[in-house]
N, C-alpha and C positions, 0 to 999 in steps of 0.2 A: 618678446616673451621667450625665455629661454625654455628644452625642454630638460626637465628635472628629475624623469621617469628612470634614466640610467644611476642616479642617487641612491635613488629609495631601492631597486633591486637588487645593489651590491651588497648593503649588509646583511642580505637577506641570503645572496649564493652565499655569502662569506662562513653565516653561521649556519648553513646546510652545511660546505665544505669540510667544517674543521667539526661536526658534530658527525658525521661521517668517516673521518681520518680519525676519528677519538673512537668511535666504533670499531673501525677496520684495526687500530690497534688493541684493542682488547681482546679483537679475537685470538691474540699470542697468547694472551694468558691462561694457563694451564697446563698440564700434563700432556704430554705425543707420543705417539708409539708410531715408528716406520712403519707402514705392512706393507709397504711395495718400492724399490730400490731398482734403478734405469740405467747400465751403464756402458756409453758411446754406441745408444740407442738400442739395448737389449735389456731384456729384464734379466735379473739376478737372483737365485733362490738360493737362501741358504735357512737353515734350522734357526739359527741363532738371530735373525732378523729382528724377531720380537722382543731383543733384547734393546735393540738403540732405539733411546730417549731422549727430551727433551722436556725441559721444564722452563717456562717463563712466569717470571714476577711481574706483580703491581710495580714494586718499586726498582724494576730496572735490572735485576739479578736475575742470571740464567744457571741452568746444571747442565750437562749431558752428559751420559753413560752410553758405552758401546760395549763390544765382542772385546773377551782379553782381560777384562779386566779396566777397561780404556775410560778416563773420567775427565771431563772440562768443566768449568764454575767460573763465574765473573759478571762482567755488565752485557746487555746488546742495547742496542737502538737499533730501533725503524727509520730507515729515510726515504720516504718514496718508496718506491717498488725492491728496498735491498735491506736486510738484515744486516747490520755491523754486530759480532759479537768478540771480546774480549776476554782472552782464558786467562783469568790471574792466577791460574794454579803453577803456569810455570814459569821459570829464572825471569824467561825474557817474553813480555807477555807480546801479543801479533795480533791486531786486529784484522777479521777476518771477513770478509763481506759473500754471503748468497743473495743470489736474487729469487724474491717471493715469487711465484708462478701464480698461486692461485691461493687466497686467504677467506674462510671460510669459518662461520662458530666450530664447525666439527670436523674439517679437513684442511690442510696445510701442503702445497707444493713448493719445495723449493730446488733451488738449480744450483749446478755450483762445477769448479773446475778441480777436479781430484788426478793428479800424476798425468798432466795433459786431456784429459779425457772428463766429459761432460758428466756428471753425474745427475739425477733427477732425483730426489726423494718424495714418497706419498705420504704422509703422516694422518694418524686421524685422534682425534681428541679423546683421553682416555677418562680426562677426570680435567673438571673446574678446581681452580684453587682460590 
């Protein structure tokens, strides 16, 4: 008699797994506002902080606005623990990858490499779309 127990509990992690990875992606969708900015492990204060955003779509489309005047639009994907986003706004578009730190309904870390140096952003959820 064989035993059959490791069967029946696969589809069972399988659609935990991917009903949990379909959660942990929705918590992208919506509105972000930075309020706290890390960089090569110091915090950064400036006025105009509350000004960098981010926006994630249902279907796949992102925005983000900064200091300057400074604007990105196009696709991301989630893979695992990394953000892929693509700015179609300019000539030569560059896919760009952060890595999620910490993904939350109402708070967002993400990590990233800016002019050699580690960046951290804290984001927190301004508005569901």
């Amino acid at each position: 008699m064989t035993n059959t127990t490791p069967f029946i509990w696969l589809p069972i992690g399988l659609g935990l797994f991917i009903a949990c990875a379909s959660q942990t992606e929705q918590y992208l969708v919506g509105d972000w506002q930075v309020n706290k900015l890390i960089e090569a492990e110091r915090e950064i204060h400036f006025d105009e902080l509350k000004e960098v955003r981010f926006s994630f779509y249902e279907n796949g489309k992102y925005t983000f606005s900064s200091t300057l005047n400074y604007r990105e639009a196009g696709r991301y994907e989630r893979r695992g623990n990394f953000l892929h986003t693509t700015d179609t706004l300019q000539r030569e578009t560059k896919e760009r990858r952060v890595k999620i730190m910490q993904s939350k309904p109402d708070f967002l870390q993400l990590r990233m490499m800016t002019n050699n140096k580690e960046r951290v952003l804290h984001l927190v959820k301004i508005d569901s779309i």
